[in-house]
Every structure is written in C-alpha cells, then in structure tokens.
C-alpha positions as CSV (number, residue, x, y, z in Angstrom):
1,X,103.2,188.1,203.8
2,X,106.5,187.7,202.6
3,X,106.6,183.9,203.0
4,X,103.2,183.8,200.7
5,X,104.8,185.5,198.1
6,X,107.3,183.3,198.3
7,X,105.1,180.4,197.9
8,X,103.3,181.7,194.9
9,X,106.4,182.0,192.9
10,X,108.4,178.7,194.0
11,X,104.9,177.6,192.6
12,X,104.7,179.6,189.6
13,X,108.3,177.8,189.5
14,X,107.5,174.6,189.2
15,X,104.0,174.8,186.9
16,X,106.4,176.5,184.5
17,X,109.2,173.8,184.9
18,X,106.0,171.5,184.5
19,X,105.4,172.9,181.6
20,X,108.5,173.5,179.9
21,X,108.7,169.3,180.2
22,X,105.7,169.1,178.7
23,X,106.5,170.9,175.8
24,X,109.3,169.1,175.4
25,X,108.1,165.4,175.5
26,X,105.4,167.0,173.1
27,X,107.6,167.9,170.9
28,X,109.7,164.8,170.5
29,X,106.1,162.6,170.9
30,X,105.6,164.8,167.4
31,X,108.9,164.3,166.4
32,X,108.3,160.6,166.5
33,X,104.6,161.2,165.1
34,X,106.6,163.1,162.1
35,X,109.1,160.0,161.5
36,X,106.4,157.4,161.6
37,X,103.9,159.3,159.1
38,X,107.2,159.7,156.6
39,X,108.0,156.2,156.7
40,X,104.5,155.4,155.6
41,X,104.3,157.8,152.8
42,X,107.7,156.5,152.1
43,X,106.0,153.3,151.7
44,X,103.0,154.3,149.8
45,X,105.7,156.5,147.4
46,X,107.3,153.1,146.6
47,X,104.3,151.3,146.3
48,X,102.5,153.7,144.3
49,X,105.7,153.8,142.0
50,X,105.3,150.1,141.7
51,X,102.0,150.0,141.0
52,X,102.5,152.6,138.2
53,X,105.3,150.9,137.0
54,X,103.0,147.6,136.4
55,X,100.2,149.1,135.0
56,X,101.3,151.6,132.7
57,X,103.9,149.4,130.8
58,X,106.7,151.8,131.4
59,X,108.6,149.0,133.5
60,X,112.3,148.0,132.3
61,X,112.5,144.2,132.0
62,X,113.3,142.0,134.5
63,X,116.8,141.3,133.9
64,X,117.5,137.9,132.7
65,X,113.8,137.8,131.7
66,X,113.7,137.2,127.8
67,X,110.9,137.3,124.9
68,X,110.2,134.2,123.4
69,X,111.9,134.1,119.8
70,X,109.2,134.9,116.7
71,X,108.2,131.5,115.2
72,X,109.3,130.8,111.8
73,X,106.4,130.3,109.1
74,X,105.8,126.8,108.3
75,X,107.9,125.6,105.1
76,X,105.7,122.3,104.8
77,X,105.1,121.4,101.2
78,X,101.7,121.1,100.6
79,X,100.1,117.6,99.4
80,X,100.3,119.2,95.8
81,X,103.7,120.6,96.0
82,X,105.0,117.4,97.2
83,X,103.6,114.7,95.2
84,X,105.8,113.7,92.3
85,X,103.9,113.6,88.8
86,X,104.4,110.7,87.2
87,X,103.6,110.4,83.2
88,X,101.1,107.6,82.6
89,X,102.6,105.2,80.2
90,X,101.5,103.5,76.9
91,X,99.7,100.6,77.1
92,X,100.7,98.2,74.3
93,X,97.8,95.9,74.4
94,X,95.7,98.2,72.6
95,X,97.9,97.2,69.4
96,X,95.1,96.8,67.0
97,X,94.7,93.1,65.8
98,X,95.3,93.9,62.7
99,X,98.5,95.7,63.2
100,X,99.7,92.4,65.4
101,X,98.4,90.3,62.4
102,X,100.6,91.9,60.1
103,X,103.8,91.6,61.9
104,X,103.0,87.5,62.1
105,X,101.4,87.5,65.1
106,X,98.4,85.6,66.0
107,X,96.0,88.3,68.2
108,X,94.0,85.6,69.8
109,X,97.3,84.2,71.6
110,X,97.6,87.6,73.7
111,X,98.2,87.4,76.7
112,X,98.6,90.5,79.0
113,X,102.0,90.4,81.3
114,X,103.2,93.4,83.9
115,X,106.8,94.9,83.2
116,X,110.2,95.0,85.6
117,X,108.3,98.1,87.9
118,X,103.8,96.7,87.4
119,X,103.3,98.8,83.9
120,X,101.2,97.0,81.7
121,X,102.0,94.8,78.7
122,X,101.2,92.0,76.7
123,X,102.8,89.1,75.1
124,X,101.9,87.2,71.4
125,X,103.2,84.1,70.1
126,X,104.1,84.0,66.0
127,X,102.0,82.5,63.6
128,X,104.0,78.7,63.9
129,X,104.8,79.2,67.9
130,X,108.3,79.5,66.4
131,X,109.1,82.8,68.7
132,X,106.7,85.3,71.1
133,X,107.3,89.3,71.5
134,X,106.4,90.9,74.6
135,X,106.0,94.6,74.8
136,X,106.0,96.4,78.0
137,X,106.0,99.7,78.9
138,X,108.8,100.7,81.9
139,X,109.2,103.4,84.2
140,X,113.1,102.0,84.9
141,X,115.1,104.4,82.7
142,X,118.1,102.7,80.6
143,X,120.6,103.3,83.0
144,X,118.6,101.7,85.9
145,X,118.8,98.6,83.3
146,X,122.5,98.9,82.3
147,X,123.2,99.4,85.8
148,X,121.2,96.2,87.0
149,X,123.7,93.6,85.6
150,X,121.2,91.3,84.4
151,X,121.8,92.2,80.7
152,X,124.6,92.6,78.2
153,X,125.6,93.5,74.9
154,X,124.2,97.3,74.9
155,X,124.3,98.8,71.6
156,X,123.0,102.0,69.9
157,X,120.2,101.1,66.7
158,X,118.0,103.0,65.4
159,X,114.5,101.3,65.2
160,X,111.3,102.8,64.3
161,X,113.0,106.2,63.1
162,X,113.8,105.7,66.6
163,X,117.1,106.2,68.5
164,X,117.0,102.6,70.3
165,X,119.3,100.2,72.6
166,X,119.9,96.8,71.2
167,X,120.5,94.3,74.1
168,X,120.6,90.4,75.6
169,X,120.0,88.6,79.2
170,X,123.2,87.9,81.0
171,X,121.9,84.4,81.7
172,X,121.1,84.1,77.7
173,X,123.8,82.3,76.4
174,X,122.4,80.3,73.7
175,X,121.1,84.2,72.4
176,X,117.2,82.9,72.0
177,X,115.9,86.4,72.8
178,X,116.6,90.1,71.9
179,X,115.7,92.9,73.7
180,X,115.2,96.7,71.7
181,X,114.4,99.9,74.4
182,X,113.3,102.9,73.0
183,X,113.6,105.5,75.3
184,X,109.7,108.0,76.1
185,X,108.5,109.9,78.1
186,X,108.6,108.8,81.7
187,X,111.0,105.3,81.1
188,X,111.1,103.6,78.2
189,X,109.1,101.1,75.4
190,X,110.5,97.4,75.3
191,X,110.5,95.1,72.7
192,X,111.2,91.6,73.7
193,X,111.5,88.3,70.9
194,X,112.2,85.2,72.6
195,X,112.7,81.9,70.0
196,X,110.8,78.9,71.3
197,X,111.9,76.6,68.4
198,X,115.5,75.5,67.6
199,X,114.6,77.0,63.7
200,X,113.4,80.7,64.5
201,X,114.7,83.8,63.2
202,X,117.7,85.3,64.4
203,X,115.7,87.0,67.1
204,X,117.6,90.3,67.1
205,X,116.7,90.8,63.5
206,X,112.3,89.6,64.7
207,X,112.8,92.1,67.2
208,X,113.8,95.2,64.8
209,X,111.2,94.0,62.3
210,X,108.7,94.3,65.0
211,X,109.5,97.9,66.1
212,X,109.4,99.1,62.5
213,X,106.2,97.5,61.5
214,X,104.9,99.1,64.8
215,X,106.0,102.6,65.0
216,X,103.0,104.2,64.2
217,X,102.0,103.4,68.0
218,X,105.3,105.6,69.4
219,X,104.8,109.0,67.3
C-alpha cells in the first residue's frame, strides 16, 4: 500500500516535471513567435512609411537630386523686328523730257545705268555730244565714298539750295568729269558731267548748272 502511493506521486512527479518543460519550451516557441511577428510589422512600418512617403509628396529630395533650371523665354527677334527698313530711293529717269531738254540735253539719248550699290539711274549726252550727265541715286553714304579712295578733291557747295560735295576720280587727271553729291534720305543724289570733246565746258561748272536747273526733283 505504501509502495502504491509511492508510485502515484513519483508519477505525479514526473507529469508535472513534464509539464513544467512544456510550458517552458511554449513559452520561448512564443517568444520566438513574438520576435518574428515584430520583425514583420517592422517591415510593413517601413514599407508603409515608404509607400506614404511616395505617394503623398511629403518626401525630402533625394540628396544630390536637382530640378532642372526654368527656361529662359525666347529673345528671338521676330522677322519684323529684325528686318532693316530701307528708304526706297529716287529714280532719276523719270526727269521729264522737257526738264532734260532744258538743261541741253537730248531725252532721246537716255540711257538707263545702275549706281556704285544697283540703284537706278540714267545717263544723257548734250545737245553736240560735247559732255554726258549721269544721275544715280546711292545708298553708299558720303563717307563710304570719301573713305573709298577712288575720289579726290572733296569740297563743301551749295547746289540746288542744297548743301552739296563737290568732287573728282582719283584716276581723273586730265579733270574731264565732276562729280556733285547731295546728301537724302537713305544715301545720297549724284550728279556726274563727264566731257567727251577736247572743247567742253569746264565740267564742274555743267555739273552745278545741272543740279540747279533740276532741283525741283529733290524738294
């Protein structure tokens, strides 16, 4: 009797020693359980912050990460802006016939000529074919010609009620020809005599003539 009690609690013994251990390795299996579940809400945290982060445009900037510069509004000129306006010139062939006949000049011998930079002009001989005056229109202005080298003799005149420039060819050294420049709008008016007979006019003094008889045309 006494050895069956005996039994009973060295067995009572080890079922509780059985148990205690296996309430212990339960509790460190849900120890473990506990540190794996917060690593993953650890993870999901982090993810969630990143995910918030993206979409609701709270996120600092990447450093080193930089926003393009603003562009700069085009400055182009437009075709308007840029294009130069030019003043047309006079055309001296419309000299009336009359006006050319007056000054001893034979209309029918016009001929129509370009000046220095394409502008139009035209060209008459005298009455005997002792001298022709040419009158171009120029978009050169006087300096361009005094700076050229190809003429001489500059001097102030007054022609036409005009302040005018009196000049010669550099290569005119027999002084056939005359040149008077009346300064316009745009460039300038030229008056050219040229002698084509040993016995014509001083052709300084055809040229003048010519501008006064003719300065209707540059009012």
């Amino acid at each position: 009797m006494t050895g069956n009690v005996k039994s009973k609690t060295v067995l009572v013994c080890v079922v509780g020693a059985v148990l205690v251990l296996s309430g212990c390795t339960t509790a460190e299996d849900k120890d473990a359980g506990a540190g794996t579940t917060t690593g993953s809400v650890t993870v999901s945290a982090a993810a969630t912050t990143s995910a918030t982060n993206s979409g609701g445009g709270q996120q600092e900037p990447t450093v080193g990460a930089e926003k393009p510069a603003p562009q700069a509004p085009s400055t182009v000129p437009t075709t308007a802006e840029s294009r130069t306006s030019t003043p047309a010139m006079w055309n001296p062939c419309v000299i009336a016939d009359a006006d050319i006949a007056h000054q001893g000049l034979r209309p029918e011998s016009k001929q129509v000529v370009e000046g220095s930079d394409g502008e139009p002009g035209c060209r008459w001989r005298s009455a005997t074919d002792a001298f022709e005056v040419t009158i171009t229109s120029s978009h050169q202005s006087l300096q361009d010609v005094q700076q050229s080298g190809r003429y001489t003799d500059f001097a102030a005149v007054r022609a036409g009620g005009h302040d005018a420039t009196r000049y010669r060819a550099a290569q005119d050294t027999n002084k056939i020809g005359c040149y008077v420049s009346i300064t316009v709008a745009g460039g300038q008016t030229v008056f050219v005599t040229r002698n084509l007979k040993s016995d014509a006019l001083e052709p300084c003094g055809v040229t003048q003539r010519v501008v006064d008889g003719l300065t209707s045309y540059l009012s």
